[in-house]
N, C-alpha and C positions, 0 to 999 in steps of 0.2 A: 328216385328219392329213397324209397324203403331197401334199393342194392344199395347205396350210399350208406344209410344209415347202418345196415348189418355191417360192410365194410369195416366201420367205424368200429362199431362194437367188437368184431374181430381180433381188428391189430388190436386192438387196445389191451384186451384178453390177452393177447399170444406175447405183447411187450411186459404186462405181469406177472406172466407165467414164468418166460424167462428170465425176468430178474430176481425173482422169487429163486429160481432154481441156482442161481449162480453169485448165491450167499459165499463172502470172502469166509477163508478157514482163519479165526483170529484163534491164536495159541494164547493162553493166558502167561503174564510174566510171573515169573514167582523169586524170590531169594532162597537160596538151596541150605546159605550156611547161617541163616541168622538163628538157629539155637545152638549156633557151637560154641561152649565156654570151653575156661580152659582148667574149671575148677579140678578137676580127674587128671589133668595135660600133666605127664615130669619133663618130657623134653617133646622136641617137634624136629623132625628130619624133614628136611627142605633141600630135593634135590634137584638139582639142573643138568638137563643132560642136552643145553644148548652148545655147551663148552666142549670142544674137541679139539685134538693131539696128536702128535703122529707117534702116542706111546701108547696106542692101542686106547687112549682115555675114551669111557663114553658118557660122560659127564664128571661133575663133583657133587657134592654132598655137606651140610653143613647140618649139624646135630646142635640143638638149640635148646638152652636149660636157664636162661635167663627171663621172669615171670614179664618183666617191661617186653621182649621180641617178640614172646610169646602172643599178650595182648596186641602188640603191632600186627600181628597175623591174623590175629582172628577177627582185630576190628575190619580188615581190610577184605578178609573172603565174608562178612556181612556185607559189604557196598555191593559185591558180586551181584549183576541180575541175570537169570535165565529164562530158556523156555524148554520146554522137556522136550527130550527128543527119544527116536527109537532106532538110532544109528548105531554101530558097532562102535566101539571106543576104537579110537588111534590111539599111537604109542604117542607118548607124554611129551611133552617140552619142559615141566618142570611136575615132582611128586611133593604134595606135601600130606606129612604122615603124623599126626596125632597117637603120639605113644603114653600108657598111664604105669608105667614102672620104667628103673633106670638101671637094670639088670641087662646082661646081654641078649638072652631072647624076648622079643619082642611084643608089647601087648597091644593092639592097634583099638583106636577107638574110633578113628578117621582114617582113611588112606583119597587123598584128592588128586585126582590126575588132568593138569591142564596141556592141550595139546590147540592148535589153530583151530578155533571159532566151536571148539570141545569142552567141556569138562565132565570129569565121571566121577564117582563118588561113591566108596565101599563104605558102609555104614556096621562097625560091629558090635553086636551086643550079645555078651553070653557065648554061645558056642552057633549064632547066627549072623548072615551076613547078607547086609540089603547091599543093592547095588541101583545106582540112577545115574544115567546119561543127560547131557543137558547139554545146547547150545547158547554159548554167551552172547547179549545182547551188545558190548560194548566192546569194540575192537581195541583196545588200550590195556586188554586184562594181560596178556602177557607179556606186555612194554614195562607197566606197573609192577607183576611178579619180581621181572629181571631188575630194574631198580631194588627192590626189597628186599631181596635176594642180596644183592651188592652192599646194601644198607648194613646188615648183622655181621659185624668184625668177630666171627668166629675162623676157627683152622680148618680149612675144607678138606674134604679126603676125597681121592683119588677114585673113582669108579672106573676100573678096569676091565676091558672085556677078555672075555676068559679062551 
């Protein structure tokens, strides 16, 4: 009776212990771009380099200076959810670049890079530059880019490999 009863107490301990110890890793979700405005934005370079050519193309490119495409952009990377990750970026399936002048060189305020079940995200401010990796939660984020992408009736340019 009193082997039985230890028994008892035993598992019972050892079924605690190990559930206790084999706590799920839950990553918290977060929204990456919901303080992106676009009050600083003059234009938005949106490029896709899903698009290839047998002229050496390794994507296009569409330069975006109308304030309505602009707001279409940014309402749509606030829907974006993630989870942070600590994975090496891959190369891009589509960039989109948040520029605050409409001069030829370039002043970034954003640079977003979405790639399969990736996004990375250069943040600059000043003469600093954050960088954050993240895993999308929703598998339809690059289906949706390439629609929107397709949506802005601008003249794409050509992205040539050199």
């Amino acid at each position: 009776m009193k082997l039985k009863f230890n028994m008892i107490v035993l598992v019972s301990c050892l079924i605690l212990l190990l559930s206790g110890c084999t706590k799920p890793n839950v990553k918290q979700i977060v929204k990456p771009f919901e303080d992106i405005t676009i009050d600083t934005t003059k234009r938005i370079e949106f490029s896709n380099f899903t698009i290839r050519s047998n002229q050496n193309e390794s994507g296009r490119s569409k330069i975006i200076t109308n304030t309505q495409d602009m707001q279409d952009i940014a309402i749509y990377l606030k829907t974006i959810s993630c989870i942070e990750s600590n994975q090496k970026e891959k190369d891009p399936d589509f960039t989109i670049s948040f520029i605050n002048n409409t001069e030829k060189a370039k002043s970034y305020i954003y640079s977003i890079g979405v790639s399969k079940n990736q996004i990375y995200v250069y943040k600059y401010k000043g003469n600093e530059t954050a960088k954050f990796v993240y895993k999308y939660t929703d598998s339809k984020v690059t289906e949706e880019l390439r629609k929107l992408y397709n949506s802005l009736n601008y003249r794409e340019v050509l992205l040539i490999k050199k």
